[in-house]
N, C-alpha and C positions, 0 to 999 in steps of 0.2 A: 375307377376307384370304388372299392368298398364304400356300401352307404355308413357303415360302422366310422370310416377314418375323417367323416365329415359333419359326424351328428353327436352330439357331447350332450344339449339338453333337447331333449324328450321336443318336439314340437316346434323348438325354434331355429330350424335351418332355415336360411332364406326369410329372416323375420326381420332383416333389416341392411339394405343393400344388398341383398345375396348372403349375409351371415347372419351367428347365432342373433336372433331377439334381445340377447343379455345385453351385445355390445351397444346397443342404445341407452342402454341404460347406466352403460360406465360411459361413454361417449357423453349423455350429458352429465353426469357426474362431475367428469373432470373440466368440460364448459365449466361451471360454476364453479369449481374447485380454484381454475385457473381464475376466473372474473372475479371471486373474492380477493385471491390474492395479490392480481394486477392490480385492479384498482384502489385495494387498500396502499399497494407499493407507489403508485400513479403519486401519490397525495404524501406520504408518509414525511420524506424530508421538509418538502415544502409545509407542510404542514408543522412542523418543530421551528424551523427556523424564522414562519410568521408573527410577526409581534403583535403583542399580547392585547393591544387594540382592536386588531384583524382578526382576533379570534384563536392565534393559534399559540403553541407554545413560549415563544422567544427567545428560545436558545442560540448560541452561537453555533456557529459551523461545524467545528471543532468536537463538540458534545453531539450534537444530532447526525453528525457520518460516524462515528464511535456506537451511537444509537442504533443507526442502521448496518453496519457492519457486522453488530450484534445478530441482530435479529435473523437478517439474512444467511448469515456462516449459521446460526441455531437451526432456522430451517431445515436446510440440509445434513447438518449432524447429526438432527434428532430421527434421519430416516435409517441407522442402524439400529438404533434399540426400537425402531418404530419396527422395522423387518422381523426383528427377532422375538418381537411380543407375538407379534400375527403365525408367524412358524413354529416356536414355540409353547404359544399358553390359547389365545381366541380364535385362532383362524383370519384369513384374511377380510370375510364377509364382516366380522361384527369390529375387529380394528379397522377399517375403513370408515363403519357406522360412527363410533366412538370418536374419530379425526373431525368429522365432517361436523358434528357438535361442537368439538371445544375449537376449530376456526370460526365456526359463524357465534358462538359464544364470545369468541375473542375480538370479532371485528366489533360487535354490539360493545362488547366493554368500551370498543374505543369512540365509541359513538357518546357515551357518556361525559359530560362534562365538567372532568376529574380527573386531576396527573395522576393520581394514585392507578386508578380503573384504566387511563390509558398506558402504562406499564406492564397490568396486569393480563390487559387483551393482546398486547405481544406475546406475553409467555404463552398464554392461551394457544394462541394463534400458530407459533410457531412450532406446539407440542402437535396441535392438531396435522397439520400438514408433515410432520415427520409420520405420523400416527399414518397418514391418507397417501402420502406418494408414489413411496415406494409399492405399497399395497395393492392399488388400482389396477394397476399394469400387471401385477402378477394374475391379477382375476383376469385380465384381459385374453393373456396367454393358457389361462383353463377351461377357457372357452371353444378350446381345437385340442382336437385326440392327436398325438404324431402321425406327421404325416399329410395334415389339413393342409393342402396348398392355398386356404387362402389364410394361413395365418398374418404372413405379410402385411397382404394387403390389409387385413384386420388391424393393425398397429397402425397403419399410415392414416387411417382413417380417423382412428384415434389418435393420431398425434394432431390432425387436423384440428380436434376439438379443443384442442391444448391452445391452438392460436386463435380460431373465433373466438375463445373466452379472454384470451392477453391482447387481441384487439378491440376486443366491447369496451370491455374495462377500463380503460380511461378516459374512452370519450366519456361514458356517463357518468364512473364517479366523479373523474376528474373537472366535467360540467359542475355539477351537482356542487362537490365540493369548494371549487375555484370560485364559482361564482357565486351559488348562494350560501351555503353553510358548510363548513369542515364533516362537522360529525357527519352531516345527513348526507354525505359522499361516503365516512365511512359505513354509515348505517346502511348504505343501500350494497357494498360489498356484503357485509350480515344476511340480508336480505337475499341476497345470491344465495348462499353459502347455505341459507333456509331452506331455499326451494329446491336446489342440490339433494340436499337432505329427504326431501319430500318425495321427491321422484326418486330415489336411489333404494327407499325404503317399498316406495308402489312397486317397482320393478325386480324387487327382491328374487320374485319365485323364477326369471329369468336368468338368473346367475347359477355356475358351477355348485353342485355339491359339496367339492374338494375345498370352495371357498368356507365353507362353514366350521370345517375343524382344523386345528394344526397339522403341520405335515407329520408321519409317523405316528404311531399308541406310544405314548407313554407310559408306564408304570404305574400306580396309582399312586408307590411313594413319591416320585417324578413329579406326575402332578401333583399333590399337596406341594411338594418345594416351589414347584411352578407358582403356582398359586398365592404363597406367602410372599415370593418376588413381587409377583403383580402389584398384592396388595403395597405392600413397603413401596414400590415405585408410586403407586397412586398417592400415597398419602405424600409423600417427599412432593409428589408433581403440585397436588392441590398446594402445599406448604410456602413454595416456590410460588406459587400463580399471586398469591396473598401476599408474600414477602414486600412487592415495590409500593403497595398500600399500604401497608401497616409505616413501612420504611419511609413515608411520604410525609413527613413531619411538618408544618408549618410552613408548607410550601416549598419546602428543602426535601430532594433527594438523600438520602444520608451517606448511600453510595453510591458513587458519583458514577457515571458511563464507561469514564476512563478507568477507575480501577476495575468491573468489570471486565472492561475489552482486553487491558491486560490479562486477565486471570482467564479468558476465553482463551486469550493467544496460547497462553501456559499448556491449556486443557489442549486446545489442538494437537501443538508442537509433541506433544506426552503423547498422544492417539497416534498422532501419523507413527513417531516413532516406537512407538510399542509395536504396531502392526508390523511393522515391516522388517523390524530386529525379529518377531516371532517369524516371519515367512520365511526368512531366509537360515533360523537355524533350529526353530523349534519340530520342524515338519520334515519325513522323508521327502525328496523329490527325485525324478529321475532326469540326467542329464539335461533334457530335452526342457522339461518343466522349468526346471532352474533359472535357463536359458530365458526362456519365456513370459515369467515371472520379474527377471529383469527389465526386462522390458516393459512390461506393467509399472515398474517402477518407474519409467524414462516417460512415459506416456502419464503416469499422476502428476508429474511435477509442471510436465507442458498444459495438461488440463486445467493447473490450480494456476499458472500464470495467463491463461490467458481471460479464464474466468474473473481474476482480477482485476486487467483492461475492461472487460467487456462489461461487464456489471458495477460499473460506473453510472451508465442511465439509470439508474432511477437515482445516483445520488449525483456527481460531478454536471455531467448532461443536462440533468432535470434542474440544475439548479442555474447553469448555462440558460436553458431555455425563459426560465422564469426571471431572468435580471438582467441579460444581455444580450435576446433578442427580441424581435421585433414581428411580436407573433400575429401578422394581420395578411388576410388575404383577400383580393379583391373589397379592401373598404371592411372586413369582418375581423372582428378580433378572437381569437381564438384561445381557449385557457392553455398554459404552456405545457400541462401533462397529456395532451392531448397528442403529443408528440412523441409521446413513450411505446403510440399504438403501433410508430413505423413498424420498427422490427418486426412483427408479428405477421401484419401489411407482405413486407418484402417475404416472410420466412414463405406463407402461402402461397406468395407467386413463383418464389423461385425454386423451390424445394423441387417441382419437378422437375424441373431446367436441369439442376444438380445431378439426380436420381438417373435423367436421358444421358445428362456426360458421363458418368462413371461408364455406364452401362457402354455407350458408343466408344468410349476408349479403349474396350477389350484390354487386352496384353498390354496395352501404355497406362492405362490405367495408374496414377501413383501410388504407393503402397502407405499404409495409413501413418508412418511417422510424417511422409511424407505432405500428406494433405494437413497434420495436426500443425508442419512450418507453415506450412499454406495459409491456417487459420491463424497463427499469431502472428504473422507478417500482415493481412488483413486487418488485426485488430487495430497494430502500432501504427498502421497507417489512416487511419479513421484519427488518431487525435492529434497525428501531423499533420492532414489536412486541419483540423481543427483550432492550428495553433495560430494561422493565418486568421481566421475566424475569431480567436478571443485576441489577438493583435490589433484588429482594425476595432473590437469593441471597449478597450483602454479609453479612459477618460469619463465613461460612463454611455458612450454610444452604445444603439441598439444595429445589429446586423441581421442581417438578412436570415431565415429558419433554413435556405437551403444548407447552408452550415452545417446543421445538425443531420436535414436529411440525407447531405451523403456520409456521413458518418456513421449515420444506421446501416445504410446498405453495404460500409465497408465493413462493417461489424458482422452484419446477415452474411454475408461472403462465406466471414471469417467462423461464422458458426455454423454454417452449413458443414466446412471442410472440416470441423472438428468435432460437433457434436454427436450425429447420429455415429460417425465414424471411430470415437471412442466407444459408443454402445457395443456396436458391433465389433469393435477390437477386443473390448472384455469379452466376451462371448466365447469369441478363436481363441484367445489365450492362456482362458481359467482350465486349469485342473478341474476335470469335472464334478472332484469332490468337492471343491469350491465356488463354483459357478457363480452361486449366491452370495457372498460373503464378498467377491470381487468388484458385484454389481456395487454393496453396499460403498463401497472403496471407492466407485469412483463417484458417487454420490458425496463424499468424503472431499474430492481433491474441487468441488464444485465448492463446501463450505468452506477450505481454505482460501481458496480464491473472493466466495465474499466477505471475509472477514479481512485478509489484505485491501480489498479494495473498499470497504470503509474506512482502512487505516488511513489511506491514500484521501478519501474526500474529507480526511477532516481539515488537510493541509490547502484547503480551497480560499481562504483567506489567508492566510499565511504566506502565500508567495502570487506572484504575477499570472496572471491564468495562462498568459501563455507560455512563462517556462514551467509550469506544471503541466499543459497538456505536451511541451517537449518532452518533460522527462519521460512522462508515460507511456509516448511514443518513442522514447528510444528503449523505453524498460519493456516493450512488446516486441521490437523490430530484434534489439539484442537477443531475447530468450530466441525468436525465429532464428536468427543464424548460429547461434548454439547450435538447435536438434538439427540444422539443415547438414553441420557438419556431422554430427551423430545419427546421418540420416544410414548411411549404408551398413554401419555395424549395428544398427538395430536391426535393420533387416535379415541379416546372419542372422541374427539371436533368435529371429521369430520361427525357424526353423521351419519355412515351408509356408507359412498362414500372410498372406497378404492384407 
């Protein structure tokens, strides 16, 4: 191979495991991107629903999964307009800079002791990480000219740091917070989220060129309009950031969670369905696309349901862990968010397990509708197991943690088989005018899934835990035998792309 189709920045080939120098410095990036985020998520429910003795908010259940539902679904919606500020007006390099401030701005708010300011550091928070997600990864892949064989391996490496950061993270905020003080768990997610920063900015001059501006020249009139957008959004964002402090009136929210989480659902339901009424008659397609795009469709909807199941731990789970089991090992007791780290735990060990079976099943290999039943049959069956589990803990008994840990691992299964394997199915299936806008999409069917499944944990007092971990288990295993029977005419449809 040409030394050209392997060398992108000037001096750092081989500057870190064998690749560009830069990817250490988005490798730790996203370390601490993820460790602010886990850990502030480790604490968040438990943290609202703490009475106001304990330090924490003392909301009901009902209010603080609406809360989190919020937050989580904002997350990831906010990583379209966060894609398109970066493409079209700053470039990736300085919207990722910009992210990484208003997250560790945002956890600091919440480190504050003030509803108002912890409000405020959600919005913060979850503008930043739309600003930072999508972002990162696109630097990641500017860092290999076409052609780099080890781009691959480049992303695996990075996705690794994705999990050292979701497994640090709740041992120690979750420590920190459970046991000695709330803020100072969230303070120390902040603190991440600093240092992130600090080293993102040291390591600047290791990163792509291409990260520095938007993709294409615009115009000059172009950018001026560019530019008055930005600004109008800045001032709306800051406006918005201030809003739940001002609106924090004598201890009283004024708007409550739930009208909120409604007017989020509204906003959703209006996005998804704009999007996809425009796909399918605003744009030419050929035949083939048509087809394919379909199926994008069949694969958002399996994505947003299963994301729902699964994105339970940090709110259904976490709250499982923290009132109805019995978090002690060998004589230790253990804070219950410490339990959040499983996933992350299994995703490292077994990620290449996964990787060796696709690869060793050649030609039997299943074709990705097929592995996405795969995943939401995993999912539904982690909260059937589970239902035994909040069964025997009725009355107010505490059970056993393995409960929860094969729960994770049915969960980790369940996202092995679905999540890199939608990444890679949007890839095969976008119209390559759209490559990017598809990616955003299914960034998209991840915040519908958390916004249903906050919907879902508010109903956690509301009914018997263990006909709610039924239902949700039959609301996972049902959608799986849905797509299983729509397993083979999607395959038609994908016209050739496995």
């Amino acid at each position: 191979m040409a030394q050209g189709a392997t060398t992108v920045i000037k001096g750092s080939a081989g500057g870190f495991f064998g690749h560009p120098r830069g990817l250490a410095t988005l490798f730790m990036t996203e370390v601490w991107e993820r460790f602010s985020y886990y850990g502030m998520r480790a604490l968040l429910i438990l943290f609202m629903t703490a009475p106001a003795a304990g330090g924490g908010m003392g909301l009901d259940v009902a209010t603080a999964g609406a809360i989190y539902g919020l937050y989580t679904s904002a997350v990831y919606m906010l990583s379209l307009p966060g894609g398109w500020i970066a493409d079209r007006i700053a470039g990736q390099r300085g919207t990722v800079l910009a992210g990484g401030v208003l997250i560790a701005a945002g956890n600091l708010c919440l480190a504050v002791p003030s509803s108002g300011f912890f409000y405020t550091g959600l919005v913060l928070s979850a503008t930043g990480t739309g600003l930072l997600k999508p972002n990162v990864s696109v630097m990641v892949g500017q860092l290999y000219q076409p052609g780099d064989a080890r781009r691959d391996a480049g992303f695996s490496i990075f996705y690794m740091g994705i999990n050292i950061g979701a497994f640090v993270a709740p041992l120690a905020c979750g420590y920190l917070g459970q046991r000695i003080n709330w803020r100072l768990g969230f303070g120390l997610a902040g603190l991440g989220m600093v240092l992130g920063v600090i080293q993102y900015v040291a390591g600047g001059k290791h990163l792509s060129e291409a990260s520095l501006h938007p993709a294409g020249s615009p115009s000059r009139a172009e950018a001026a309009r560019q530019g008055r957008r930005l600004a109008a959004g800045l001032v709306a964002a800051g406006l918005l950031a201030a809003a739940p402090a001002a609106l924090h009136v004598g201890g009283v929210l004024r708007i409550t969670a739930q009208m909120l989480s409604a007017a989020m659902g509204v906003v959703l339901l209006a996005t998804v369905a704009a999007f996809f009424l425009w796909l399918f008659t605003a744009a030419k397609w050929t035949p083939l696309e048509r087809k394919r795009l379909t199926v994008v469709g069949v694969l958002f909807l399996a994505s947003a349901l299963f994301w729902c199941v699964f994105e339970q731990a940090g709110s259904t789970l976490n709250l499982f862990a923290q009132r109805s089991t019995d978090n002690r090992v060998l004589g230790f007791q253990f804070p219950a968010s410490w339990l959040q780290s499983l996933n992350a735990l299994f995703i490292i060990t077994l990620a290449p397990v996964f990787a060796w079976l696709w690869t060793r099943l050649g030609a039997r290999e299943p074709s990705s509708p097929a592995k996405f039943t795969l995943g939401l049959l995993a999912a539904g069956a982690g909260f059937a197991v589970l239902s035994f589990g909040a069964a025997k803990a009725e009355g107010g008994a505490l059970v056993s943690p393995m409960w929860l840990v094969a729960v994770y691992l049915l969960h980790t299964v369940g996202e092995l088989c679905l999540s890199p394997v939608g990444l890679s199915a949007m890839t095969k299936l976008a119209p390559a005018r759209i490559g990017g806008l598809l990616m955003g999409v299914w960034f998209l069917s991840l915040s519908v899934g958390n916004y249903l499944g906050g919907r879902i944990a508010s109903a956690y007092e509301a009914l018997p835990l263990a006909t709610l971990f039924l239902l949700i288990a039959a609301f996972g295993v049902g959608a799986a035998l849905v797509l299983a029977f729509l397993v083979r005419p999607t395959v038609r449809l994908m016209g050739g792309v496995k």
